[in-house]
CHARMM-style PDB file with segment names, atoms N, HN, CA, C and O in Angstrom:
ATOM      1  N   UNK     1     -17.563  12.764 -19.119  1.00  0.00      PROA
ATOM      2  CA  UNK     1     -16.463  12.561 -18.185  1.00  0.00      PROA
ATOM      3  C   UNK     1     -16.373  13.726 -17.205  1.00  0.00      PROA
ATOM      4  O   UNK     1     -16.139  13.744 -15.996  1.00  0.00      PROA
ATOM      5  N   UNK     2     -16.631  14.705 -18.094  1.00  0.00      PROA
ATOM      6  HN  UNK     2     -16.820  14.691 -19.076  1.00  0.00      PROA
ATOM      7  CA  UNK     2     -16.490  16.253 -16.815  1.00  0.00      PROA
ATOM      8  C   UNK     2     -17.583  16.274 -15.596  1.00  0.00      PROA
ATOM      9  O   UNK     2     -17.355  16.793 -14.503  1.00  0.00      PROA
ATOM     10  N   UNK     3     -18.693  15.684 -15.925  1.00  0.00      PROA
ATOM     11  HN  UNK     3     -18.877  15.263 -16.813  1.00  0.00      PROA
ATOM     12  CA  UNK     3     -19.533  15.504 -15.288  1.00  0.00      PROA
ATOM     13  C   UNK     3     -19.299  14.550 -13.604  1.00  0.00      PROA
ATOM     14  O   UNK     3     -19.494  14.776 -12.409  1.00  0.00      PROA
ATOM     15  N   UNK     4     -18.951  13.804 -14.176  1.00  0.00      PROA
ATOM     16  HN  UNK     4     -18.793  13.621 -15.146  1.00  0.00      PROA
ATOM     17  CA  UNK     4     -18.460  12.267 -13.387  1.00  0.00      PROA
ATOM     18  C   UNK     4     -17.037  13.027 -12.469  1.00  0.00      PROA
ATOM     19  O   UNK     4     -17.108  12.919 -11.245  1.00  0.00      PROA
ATOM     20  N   UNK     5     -16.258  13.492 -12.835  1.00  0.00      PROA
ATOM     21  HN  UNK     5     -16.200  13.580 -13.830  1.00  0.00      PROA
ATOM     22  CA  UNK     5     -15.563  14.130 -12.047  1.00  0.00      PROA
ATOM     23  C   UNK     5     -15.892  15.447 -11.220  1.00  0.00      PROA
ATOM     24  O   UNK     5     -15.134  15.743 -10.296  1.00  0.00      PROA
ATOM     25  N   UNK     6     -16.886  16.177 -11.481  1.00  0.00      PROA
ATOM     26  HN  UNK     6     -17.502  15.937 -12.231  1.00  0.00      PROA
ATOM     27  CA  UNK     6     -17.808  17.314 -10.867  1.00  0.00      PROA
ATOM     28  C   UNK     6     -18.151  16.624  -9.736  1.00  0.00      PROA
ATOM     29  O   UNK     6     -18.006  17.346  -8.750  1.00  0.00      PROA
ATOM     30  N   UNK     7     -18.684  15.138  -9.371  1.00  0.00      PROA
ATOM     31  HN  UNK     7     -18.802  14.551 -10.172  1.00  0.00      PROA
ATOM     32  CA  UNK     7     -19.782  14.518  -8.683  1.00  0.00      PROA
ATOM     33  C   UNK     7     -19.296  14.065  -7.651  1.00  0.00      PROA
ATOM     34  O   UNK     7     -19.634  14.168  -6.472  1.00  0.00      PROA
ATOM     35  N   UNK     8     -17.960  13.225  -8.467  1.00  0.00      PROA
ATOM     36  HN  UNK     8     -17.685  13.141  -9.425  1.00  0.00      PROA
ATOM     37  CA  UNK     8     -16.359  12.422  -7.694  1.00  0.00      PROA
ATOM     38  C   UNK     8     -15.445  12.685  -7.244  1.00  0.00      PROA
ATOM     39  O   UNK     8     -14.669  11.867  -6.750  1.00  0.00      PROA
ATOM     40  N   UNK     9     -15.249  14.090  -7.292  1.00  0.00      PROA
ATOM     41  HN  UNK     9     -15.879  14.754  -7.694  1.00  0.00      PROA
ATOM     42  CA  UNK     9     -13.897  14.538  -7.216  1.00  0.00      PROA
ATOM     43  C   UNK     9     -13.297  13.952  -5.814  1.00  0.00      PROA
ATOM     44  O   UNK     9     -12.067  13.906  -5.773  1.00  0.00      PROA
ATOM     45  N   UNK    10     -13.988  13.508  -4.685  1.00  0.00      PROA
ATOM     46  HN  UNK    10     -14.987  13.545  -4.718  1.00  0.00      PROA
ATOM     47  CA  UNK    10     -14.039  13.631  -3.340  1.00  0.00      PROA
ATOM     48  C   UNK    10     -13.113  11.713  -3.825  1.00  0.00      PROA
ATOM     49  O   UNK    10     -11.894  11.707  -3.656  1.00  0.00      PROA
ATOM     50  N   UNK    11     -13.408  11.093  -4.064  1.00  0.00      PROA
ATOM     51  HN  UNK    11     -14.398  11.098  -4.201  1.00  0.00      PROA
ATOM     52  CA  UNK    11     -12.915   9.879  -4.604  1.00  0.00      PROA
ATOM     53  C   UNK    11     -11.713   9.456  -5.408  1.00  0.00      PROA
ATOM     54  O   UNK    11     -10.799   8.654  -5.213  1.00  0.00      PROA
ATOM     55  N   UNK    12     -12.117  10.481  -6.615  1.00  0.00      PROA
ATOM     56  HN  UNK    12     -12.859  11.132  -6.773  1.00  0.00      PROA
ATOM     57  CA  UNK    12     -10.569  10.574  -7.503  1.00  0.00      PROA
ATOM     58  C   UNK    12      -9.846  11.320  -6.668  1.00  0.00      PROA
ATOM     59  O   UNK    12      -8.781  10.798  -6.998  1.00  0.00      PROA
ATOM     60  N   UNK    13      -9.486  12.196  -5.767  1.00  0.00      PROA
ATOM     61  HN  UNK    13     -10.351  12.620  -5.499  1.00  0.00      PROA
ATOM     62  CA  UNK    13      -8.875  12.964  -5.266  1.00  0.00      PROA
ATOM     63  C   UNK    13      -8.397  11.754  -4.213  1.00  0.00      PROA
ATOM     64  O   UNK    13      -7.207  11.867  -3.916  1.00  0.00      PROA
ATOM     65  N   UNK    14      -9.048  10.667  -3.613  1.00  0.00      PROA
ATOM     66  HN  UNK    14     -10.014  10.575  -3.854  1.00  0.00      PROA
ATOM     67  CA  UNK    14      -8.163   9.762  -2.680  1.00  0.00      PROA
ATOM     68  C   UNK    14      -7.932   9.025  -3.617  1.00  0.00      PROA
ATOM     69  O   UNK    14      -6.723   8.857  -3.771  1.00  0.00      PROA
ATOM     70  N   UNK    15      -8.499   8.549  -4.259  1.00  0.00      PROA
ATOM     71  HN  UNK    15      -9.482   8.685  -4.134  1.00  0.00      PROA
ATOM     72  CA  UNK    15      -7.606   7.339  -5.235  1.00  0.00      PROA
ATOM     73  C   UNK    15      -6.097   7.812  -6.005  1.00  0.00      PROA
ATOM     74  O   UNK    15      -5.196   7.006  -6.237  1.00  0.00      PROA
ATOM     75  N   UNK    16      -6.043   9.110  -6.299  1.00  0.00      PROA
ATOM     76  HN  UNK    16      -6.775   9.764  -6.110  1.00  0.00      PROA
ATOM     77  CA  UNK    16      -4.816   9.538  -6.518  1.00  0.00      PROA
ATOM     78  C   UNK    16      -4.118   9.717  -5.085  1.00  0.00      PROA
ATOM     79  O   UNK    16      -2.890   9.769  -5.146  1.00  0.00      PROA
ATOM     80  N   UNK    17      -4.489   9.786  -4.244  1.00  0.00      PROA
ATOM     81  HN  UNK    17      -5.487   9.743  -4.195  1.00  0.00      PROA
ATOM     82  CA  UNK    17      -3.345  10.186  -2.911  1.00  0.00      PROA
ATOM     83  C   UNK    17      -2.917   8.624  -2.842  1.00  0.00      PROA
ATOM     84  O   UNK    17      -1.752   8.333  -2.571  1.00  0.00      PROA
ATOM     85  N   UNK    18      -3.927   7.590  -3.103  1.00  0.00      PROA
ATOM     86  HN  UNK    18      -4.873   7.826  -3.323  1.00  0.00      PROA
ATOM     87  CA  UNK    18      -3.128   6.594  -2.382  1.00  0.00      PROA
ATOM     88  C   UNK    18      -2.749   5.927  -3.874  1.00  0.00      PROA
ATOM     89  O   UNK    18      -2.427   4.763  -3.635  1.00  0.00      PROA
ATOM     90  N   UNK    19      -2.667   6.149  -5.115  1.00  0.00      PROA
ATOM     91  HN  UNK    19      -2.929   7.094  -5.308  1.00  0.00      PROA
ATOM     92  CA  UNK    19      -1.830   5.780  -5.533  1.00  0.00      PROA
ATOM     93  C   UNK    19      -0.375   6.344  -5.578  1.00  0.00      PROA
ATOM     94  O   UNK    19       0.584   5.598  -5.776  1.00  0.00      PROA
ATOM     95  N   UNK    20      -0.274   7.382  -5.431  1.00  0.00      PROA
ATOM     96  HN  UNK    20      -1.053   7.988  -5.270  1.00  0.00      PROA
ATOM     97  CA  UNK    20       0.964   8.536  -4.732  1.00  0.00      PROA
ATOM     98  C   UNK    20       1.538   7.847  -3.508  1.00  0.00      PROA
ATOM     99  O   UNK    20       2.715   7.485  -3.502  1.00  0.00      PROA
ATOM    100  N   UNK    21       0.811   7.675  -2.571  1.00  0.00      PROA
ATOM    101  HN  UNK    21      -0.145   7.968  -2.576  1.00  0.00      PROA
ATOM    102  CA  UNK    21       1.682   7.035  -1.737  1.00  0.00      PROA
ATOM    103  C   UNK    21       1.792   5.518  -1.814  1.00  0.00      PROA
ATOM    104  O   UNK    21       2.511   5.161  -0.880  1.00  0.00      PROA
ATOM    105  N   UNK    22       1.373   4.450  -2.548  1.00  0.00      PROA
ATOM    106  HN  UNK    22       0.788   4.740  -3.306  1.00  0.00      PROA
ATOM    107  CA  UNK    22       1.976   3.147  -3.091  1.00  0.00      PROA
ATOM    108  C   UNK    22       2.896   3.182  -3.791  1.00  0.00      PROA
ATOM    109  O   UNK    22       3.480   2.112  -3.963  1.00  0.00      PROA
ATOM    110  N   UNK    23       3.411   4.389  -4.479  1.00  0.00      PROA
ATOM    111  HN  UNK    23       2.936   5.258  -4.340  1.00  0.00      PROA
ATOM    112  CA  UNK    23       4.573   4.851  -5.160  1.00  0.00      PROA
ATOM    113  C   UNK    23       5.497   5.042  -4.257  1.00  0.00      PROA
ATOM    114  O   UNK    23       6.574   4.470  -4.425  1.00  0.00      PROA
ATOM    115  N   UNK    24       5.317   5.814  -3.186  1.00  0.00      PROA
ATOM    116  HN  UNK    24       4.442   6.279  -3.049  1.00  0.00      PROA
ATOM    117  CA  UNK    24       6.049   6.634  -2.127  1.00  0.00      PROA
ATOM    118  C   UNK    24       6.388   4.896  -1.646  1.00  0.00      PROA
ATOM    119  O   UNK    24       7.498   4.733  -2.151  1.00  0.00      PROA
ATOM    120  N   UNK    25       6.148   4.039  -1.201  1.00  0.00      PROA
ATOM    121  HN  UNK    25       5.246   4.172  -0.791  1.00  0.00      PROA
ATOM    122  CA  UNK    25       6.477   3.391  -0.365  1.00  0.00      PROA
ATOM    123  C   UNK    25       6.795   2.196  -1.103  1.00  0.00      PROA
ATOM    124  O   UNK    25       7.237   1.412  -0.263  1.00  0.00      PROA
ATOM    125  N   UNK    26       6.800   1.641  -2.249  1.00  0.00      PROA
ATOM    126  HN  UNK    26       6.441   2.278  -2.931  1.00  0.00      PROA
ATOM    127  CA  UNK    26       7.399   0.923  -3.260  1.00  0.00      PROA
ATOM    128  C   UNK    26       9.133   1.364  -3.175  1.00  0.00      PROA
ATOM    129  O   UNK    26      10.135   0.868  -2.661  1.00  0.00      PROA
ATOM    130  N   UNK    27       8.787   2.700  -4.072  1.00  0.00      PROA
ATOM    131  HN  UNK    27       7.972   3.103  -4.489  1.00  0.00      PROA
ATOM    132  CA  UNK    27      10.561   3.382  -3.765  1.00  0.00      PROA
ATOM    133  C   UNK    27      10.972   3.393  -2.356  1.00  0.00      PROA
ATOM    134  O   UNK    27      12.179   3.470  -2.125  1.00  0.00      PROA
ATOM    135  N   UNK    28      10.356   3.344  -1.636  1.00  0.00      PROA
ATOM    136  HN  UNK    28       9.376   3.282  -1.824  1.00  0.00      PROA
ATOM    137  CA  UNK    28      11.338   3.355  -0.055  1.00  0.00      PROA
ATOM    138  C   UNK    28      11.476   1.777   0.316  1.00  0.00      PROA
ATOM    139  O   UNK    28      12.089   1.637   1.374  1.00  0.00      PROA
ATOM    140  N   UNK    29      11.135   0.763  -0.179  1.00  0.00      PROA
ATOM    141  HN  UNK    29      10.637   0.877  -1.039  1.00  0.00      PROA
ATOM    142  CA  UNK    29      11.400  -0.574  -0.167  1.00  0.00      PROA
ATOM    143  C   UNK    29      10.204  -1.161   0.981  1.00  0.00      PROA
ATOM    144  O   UNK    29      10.325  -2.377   1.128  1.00  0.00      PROA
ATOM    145  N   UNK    30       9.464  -0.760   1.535  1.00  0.00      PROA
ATOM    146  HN  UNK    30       9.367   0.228   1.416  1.00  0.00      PROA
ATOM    147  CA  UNK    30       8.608  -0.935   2.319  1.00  0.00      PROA
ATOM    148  C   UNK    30       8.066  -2.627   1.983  1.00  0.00      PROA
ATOM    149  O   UNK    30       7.899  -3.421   2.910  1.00  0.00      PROA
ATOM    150  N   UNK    31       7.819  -3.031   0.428  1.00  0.00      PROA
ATOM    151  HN  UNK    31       7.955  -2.386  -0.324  1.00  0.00      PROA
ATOM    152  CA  UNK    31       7.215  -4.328   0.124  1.00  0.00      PROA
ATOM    153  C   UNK    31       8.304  -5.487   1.106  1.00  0.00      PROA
ATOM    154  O   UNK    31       8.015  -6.472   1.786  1.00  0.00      PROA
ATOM    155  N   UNK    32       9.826  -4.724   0.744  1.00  0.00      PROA
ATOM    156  HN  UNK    32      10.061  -3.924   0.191  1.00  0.00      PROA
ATOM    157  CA  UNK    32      10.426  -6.042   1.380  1.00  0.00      PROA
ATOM    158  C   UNK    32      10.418  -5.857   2.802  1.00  0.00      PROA
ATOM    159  O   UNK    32      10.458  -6.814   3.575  1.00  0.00      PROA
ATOM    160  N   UNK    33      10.364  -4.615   3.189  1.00  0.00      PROA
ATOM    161  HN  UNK    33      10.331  -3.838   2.560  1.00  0.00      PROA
ATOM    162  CA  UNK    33      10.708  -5.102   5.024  1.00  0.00      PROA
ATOM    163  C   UNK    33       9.063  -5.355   5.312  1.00  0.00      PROA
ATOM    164  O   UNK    33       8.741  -5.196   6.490  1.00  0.00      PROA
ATOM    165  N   UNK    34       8.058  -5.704   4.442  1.00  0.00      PROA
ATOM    166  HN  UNK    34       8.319  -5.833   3.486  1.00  0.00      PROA
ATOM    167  CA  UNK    34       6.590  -6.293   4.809  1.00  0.00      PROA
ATOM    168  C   UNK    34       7.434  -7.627   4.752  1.00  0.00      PROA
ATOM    169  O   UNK    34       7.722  -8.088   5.857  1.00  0.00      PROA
ATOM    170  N   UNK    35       7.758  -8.133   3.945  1.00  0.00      PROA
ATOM    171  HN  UNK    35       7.524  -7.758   3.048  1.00  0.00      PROA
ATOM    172  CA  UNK    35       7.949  -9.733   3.428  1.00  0.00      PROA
ATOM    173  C   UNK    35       8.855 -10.264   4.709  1.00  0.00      PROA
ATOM    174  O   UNK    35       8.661 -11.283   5.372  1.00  0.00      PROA
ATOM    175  N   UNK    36       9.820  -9.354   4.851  1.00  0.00      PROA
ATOM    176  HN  UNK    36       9.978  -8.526   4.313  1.00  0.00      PROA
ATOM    177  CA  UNK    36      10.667  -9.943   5.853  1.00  0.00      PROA
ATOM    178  C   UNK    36      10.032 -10.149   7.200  1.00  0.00      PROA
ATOM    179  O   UNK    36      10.160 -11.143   7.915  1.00  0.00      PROA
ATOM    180  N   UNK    37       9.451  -9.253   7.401  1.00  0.00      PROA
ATOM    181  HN  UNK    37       9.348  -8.446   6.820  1.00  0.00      PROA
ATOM    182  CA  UNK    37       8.285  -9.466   9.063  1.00  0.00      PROA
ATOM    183  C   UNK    37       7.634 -10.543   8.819  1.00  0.00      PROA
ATOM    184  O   UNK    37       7.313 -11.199   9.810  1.00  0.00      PROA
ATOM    185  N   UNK    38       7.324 -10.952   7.758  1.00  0.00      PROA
ATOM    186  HN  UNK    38       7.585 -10.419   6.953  1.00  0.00      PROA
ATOM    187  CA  UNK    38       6.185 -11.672   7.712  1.00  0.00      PROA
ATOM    188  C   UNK    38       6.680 -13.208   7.872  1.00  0.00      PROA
ATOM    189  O   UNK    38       6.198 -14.206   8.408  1.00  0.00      PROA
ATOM    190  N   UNK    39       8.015 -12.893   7.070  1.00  0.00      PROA
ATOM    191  HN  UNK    39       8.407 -12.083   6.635  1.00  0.00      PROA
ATOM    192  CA  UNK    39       8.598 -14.328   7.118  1.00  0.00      PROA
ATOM    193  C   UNK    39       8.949 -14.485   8.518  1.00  0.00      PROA
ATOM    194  O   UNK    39       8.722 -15.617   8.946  1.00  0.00      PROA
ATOM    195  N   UNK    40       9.538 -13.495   9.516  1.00  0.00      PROA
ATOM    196  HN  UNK    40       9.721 -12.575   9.168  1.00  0.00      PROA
ATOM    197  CA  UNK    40      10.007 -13.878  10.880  1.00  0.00      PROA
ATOM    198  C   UNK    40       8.584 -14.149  11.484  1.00  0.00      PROA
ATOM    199  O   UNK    40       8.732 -15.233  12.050  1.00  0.00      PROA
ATOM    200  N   UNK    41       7.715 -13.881  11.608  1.00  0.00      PROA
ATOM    201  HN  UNK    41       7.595 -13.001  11.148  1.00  0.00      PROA
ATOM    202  CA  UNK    41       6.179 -13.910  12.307  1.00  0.00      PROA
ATOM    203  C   UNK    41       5.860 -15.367  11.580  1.00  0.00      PROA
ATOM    204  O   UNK    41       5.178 -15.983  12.400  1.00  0.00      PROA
ATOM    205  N   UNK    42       6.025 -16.071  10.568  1.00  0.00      PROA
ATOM    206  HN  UNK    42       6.578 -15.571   9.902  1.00  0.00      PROA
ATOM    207  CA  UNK    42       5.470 -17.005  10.276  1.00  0.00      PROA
ATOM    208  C   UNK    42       6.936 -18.100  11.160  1.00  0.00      PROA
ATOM    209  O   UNK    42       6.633 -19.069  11.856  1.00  0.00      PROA
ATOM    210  N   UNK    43       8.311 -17.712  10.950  1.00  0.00      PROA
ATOM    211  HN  UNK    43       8.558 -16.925  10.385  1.00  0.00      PROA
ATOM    212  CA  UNK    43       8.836 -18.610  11.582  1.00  0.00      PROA
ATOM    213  C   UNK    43       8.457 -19.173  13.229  1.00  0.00      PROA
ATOM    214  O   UNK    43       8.253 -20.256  13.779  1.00  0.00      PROA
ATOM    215  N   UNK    44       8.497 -17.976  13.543  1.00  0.00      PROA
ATOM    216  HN  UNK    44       8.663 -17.097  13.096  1.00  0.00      PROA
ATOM    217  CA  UNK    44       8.159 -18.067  15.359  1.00  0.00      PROA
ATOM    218  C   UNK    44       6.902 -18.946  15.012  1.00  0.00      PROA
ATOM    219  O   UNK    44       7.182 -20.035  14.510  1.00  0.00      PROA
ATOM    220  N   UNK    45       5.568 -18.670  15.190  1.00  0.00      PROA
ATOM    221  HN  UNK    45       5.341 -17.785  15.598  1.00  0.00      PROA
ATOM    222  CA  UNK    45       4.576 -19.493  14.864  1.00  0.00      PROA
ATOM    223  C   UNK    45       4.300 -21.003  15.091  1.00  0.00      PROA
ATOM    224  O   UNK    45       3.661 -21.695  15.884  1.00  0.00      PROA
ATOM    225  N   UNK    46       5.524 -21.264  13.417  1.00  0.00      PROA
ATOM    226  HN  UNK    46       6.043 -20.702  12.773  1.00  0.00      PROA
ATOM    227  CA  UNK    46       5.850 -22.675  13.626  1.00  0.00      PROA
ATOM    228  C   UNK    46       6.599 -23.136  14.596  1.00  0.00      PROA
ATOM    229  O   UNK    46       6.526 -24.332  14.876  1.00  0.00      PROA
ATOM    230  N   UNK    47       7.482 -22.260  15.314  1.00  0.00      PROA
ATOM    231  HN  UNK    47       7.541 -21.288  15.087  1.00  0.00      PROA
ATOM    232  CA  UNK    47       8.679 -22.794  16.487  1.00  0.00      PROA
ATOM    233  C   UNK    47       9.826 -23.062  15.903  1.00  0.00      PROA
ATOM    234  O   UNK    47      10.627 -23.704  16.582  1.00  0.00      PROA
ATOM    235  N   UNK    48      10.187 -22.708  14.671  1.00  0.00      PROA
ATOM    236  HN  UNK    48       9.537 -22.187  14.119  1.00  0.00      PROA
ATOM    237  CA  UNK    48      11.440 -22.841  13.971  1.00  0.00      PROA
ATOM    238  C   UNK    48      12.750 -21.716  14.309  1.00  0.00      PROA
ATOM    239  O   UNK    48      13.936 -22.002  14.469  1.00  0.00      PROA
ATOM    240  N   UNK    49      12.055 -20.253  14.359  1.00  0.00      PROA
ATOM    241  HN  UNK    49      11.091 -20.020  14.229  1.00  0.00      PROA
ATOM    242  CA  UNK    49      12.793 -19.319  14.431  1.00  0.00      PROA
ATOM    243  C   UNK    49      12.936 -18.976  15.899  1.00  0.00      PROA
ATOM    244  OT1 UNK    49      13.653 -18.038  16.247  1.00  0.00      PROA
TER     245      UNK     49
END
């Protein structure tokens, strides 16, 4: 394992930043104001909204 991280570090070192910031932006509610854009962008579209 020590090895594999000697080789990787350049990798595990982003895979931890961006699981850090999917955290960061979970707690700031970010999933719902995605959902909500998405729902107004799909209304217009159809011509409903």
């Amino acid at each position: 394992m020590g090895i594999f991280l000697k080789q990787n570090w350049k990798g595990v070192a982003l895979l931890c930043l961006s699981i850090l910031l999917i955290i960061i932006g979970v707690l700031r509610g970010e999933p719902a104001t995605v959902l909500q854009k998405a729902i107004h962008i799909c209304m217009e579209c159809i011509g409903i909204g």
